[in-house]
C-alpha positions as a printed Julia matrix, in Angstrom:
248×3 Matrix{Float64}:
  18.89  35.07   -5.3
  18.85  32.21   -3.56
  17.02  31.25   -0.4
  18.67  31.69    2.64
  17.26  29.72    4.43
  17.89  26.78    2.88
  21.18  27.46    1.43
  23.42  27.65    4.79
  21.46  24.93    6.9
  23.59  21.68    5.02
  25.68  20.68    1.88
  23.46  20.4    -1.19
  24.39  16.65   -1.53
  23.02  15.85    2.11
  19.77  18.05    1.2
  16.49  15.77    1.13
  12.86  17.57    0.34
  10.24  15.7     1.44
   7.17  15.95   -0.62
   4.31  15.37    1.27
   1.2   14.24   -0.04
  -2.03  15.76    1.7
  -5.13  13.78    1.86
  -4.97  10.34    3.95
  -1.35  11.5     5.19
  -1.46  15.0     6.82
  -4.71  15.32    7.26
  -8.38  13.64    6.9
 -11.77  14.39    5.93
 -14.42  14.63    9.04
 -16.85  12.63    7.22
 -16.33  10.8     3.35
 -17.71  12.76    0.56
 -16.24  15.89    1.46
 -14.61  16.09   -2.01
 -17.51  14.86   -4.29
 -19.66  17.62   -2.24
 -17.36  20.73   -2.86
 -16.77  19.16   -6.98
 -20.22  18.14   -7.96
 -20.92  22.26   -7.8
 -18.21  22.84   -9.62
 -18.25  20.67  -12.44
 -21.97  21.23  -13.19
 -21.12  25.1   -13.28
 -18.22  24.37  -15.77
 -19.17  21.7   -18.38
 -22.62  21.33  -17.48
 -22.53  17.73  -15.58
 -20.85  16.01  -13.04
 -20.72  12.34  -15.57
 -19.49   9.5   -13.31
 -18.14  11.69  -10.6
 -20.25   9.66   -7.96
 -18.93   6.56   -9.45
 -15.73   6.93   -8.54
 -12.95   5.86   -6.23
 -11.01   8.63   -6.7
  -8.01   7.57   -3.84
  -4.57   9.03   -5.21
  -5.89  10.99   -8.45
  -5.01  14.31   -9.28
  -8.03  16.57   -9.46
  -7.39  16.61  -13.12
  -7.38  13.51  -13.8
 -10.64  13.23  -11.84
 -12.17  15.09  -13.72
 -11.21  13.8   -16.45
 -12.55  10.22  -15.5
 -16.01  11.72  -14.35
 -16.59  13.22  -17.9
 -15.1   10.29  -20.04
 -17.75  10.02  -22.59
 -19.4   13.26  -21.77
 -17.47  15.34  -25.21
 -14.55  16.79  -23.06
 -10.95  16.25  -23.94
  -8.2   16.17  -21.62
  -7.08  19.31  -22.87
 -10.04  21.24  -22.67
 -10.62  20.21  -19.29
  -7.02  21.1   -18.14
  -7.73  24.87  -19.87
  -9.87  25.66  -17.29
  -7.91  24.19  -14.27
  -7.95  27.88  -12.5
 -11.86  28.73  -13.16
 -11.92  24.65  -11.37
  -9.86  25.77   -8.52
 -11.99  28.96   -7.79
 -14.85  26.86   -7.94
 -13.35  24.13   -5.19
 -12.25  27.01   -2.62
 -15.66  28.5    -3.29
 -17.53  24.89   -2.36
 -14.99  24.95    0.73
 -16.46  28.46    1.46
 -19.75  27.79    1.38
 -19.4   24.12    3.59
 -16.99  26.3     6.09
 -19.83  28.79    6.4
 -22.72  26.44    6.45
 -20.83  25.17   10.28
 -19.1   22.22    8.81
 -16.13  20.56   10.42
 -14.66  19.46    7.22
 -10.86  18.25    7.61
  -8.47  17.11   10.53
  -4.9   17.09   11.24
  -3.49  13.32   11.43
  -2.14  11.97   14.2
   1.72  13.11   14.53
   1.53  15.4    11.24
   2.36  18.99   13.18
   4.76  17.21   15.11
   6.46  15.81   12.13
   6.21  18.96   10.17
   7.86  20.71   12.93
  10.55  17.91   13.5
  11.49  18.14    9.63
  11.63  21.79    9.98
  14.16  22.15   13.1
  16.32  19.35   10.87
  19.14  21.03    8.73
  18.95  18.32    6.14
  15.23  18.31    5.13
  12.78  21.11    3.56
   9.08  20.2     3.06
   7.03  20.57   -0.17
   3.97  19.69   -1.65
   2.9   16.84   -4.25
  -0.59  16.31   -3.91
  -3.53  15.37   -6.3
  -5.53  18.76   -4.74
  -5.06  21.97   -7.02
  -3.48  24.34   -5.47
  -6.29  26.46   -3.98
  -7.74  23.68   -2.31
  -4.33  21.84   -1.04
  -3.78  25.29    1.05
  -7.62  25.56    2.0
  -7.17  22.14    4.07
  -4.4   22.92    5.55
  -5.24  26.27    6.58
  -8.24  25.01    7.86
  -5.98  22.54   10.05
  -3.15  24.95   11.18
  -0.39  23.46    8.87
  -0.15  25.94    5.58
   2.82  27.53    7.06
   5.0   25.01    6.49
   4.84  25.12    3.17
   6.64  28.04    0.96
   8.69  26.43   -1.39
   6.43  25.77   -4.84
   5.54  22.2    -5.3
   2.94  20.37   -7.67
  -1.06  20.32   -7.77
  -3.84  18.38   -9.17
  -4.26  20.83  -11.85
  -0.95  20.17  -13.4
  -1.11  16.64  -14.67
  -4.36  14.34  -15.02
  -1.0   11.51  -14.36
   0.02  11.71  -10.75
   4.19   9.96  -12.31
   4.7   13.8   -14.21
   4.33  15.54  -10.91
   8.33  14.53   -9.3
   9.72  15.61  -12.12
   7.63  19.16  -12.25
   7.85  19.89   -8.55
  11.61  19.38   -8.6
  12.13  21.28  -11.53
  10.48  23.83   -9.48
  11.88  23.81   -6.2
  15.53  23.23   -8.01
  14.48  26.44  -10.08
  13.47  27.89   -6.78
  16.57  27.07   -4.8
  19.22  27.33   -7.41
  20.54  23.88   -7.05
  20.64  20.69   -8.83
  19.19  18.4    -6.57
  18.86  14.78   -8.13
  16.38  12.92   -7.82
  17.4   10.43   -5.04
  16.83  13.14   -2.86
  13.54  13.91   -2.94
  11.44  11.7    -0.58
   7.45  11.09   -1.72
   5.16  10.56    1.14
   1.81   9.3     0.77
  -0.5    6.47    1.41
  -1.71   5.29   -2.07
  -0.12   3.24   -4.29
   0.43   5.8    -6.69
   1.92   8.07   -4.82
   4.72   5.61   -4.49
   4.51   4.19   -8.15
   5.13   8.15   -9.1
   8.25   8.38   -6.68
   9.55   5.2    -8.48
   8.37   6.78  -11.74
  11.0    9.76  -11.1
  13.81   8.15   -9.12
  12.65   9.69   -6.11
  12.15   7.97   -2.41
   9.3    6.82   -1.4
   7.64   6.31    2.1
   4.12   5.35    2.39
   1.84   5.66    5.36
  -1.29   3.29    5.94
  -3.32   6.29    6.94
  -5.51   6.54    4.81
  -8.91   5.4     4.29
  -8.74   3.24    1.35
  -5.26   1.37    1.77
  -4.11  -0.73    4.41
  -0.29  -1.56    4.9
  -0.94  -4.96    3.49
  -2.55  -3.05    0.09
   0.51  -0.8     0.08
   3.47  -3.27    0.71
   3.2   -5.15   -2.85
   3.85  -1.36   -4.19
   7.78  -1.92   -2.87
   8.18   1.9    -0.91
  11.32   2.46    0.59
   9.57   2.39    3.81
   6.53   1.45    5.3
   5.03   3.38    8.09
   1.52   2.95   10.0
   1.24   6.25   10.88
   3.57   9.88   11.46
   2.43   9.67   15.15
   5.8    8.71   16.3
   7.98  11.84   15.14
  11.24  10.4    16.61
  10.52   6.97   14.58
   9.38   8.7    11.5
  13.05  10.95   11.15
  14.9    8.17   11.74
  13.76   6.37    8.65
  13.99   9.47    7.1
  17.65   9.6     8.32
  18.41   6.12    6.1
  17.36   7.51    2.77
C-alpha cells in the first residue's frame, strides 16, 4: 500500500526528497571529539584496537568506511568489518548512553534546521530523508537528542551500508521508491550536506546537490570547486533556503 501521505500531496513528476545529511548540516557536536569518544569503545570491544582512529579526519565518511581506514593494516577486511555493522551500531548508541548519562551536552540543532524541516514538511512537493555517514542507531540518537527524529519516517541510507559515501543515492532511492511505490528518477532527489563528498555522491547518482558551509571542516570557498547546484552559508534563512529548493 502506498503512503498516503505522500501520494495525494503533488504529481509524482513535481515530487523532490531531500536527503539530508546530519553532521555539520542539521546539527553539531558541543565540543570536537564527540565521535572518536563514543568509537574508540567500540572498536576496541570489537576487533581489539582502535588502529589510526585518532589519526583521522574523518569529515564526510561513512562510519564504515571509518572504520575501515582506522584498521587499514590492522588484518581486517572490508568485509569482515561490514559483518558486524549492527554489533558496531549497538556499541555507538551504547557510548552515546553512557556520555548522555555521564551529564554531557553532546549535539546541537543548527541554526534554521527545525525551521527548515518544518518548512519542507508543510510543502506539498518535498519529503525529507536521510543520507548520512552515521549508522542508523546513531543518526536517530542525535537527532533525538536535538528534537528533530520525527521528521524522518521514510527509510533512507546509513554509515553501515557502504564504506563509499557515491553507493548511498542509489540505495536510499531504491528504498524510498520501494517504499513509496513510485519511480522517482534521480533528478529529483536533492543531497544536502556540507562536505565535498556529499556533493561528489549526489553527482555520482544524478541527484541534486546543495551544500551548506556549516560545518566545521569546510568553508564555502573549500566547497565551491566541488560544483553543487547551490551554495548556501547556512539553513538559517528558511524562506531563502525553499526558494532555491523551488529551482531544482
Amino acid at each position: 500500500m502506498k503512503d498516503e501521505k505522500w501520494e495525494a500531496r503533488v504529481a509524482p513528476e513535481e515530487l523532490r526528497v531531500l536527503l539530508w545529511d546530519i553532521d555539520g548540516t542539521l546539527v553539531r557536536s558541543a565540543r570536537r571529539g564527540v565521535f572518536k569518544d563514543y568509537t574508540t569503545p567500540a572498536l576496541l570491544a570489537l576487533f581489539g584496537t582502535a588502529g589510526r582512529l585518532h589519526d583521522l579526519n574523518v569529515s564526510g565518511m561513512t562510519d564504515l568506511q571509518i572504520v575501515c581506514e582506522a584498521l587499514r593494516g590492522e588484518g581486517f577486511t572490508t568485509e569482515q568489518i561490514a559483518a558486524r555493522g549492527a554489533e558496531l551500531c549497538e556499541h555507538f548508541v551504547a557510548g552515546f548512553e553512557r556520555m548522555a548519562s555521564a551529564g554531557d551536552s553532546l549535539y546541537l540543532a543548527l541554526p534554521g534546521a527545525r525551521a527548515v524541516l518544518e518548512a519542507v514538511e508543510a510543502h506539498p512537493r518535498y519529503v525529507s530523508s536521510l543520507l548520512t555517514g552515521n549508522v542508523q542507531g546513531a543518526a536517530f540518537w542525535k537527532l533525538r537528542l536535538v528534537g528533530l527524529a520525527d521528521f524522518f519516517t521514510l527509510p533512507g541510507a546509513f554509515g553501515e551500508d557502504s564504506h563509499d559515501r557515491r553507493d548511498l543515492p542509489a540505495l536510499a532511492a531504491a528504498r524510498i521508491n520501494a517504499h513509496l511505490r513510485l519511480d522517482l528518477a534521480p533528478s529529483q532527489f536533492v543531497v544536502i550536506g556540507d562536505t565535498p563528498n556529499d556533493i561528489a555522491c549526489a553527482k555520482h547518482f544524478g541527484a541534486r546537490s546543495v551544500a551548506v558551509s556549516t560545518g566545521r571542516t569546510h568553508s564555502a570557498a573549500d566547497l565551491r570547486p566541488y560544483q553543487p547546484d547551490v551554495l548556501l552559508d547556512s539553513l538559517a534563512d528558511a524562506e531563502a533556503v525553499l526558494r532555491v529548493l523551488d529551482k531544482l
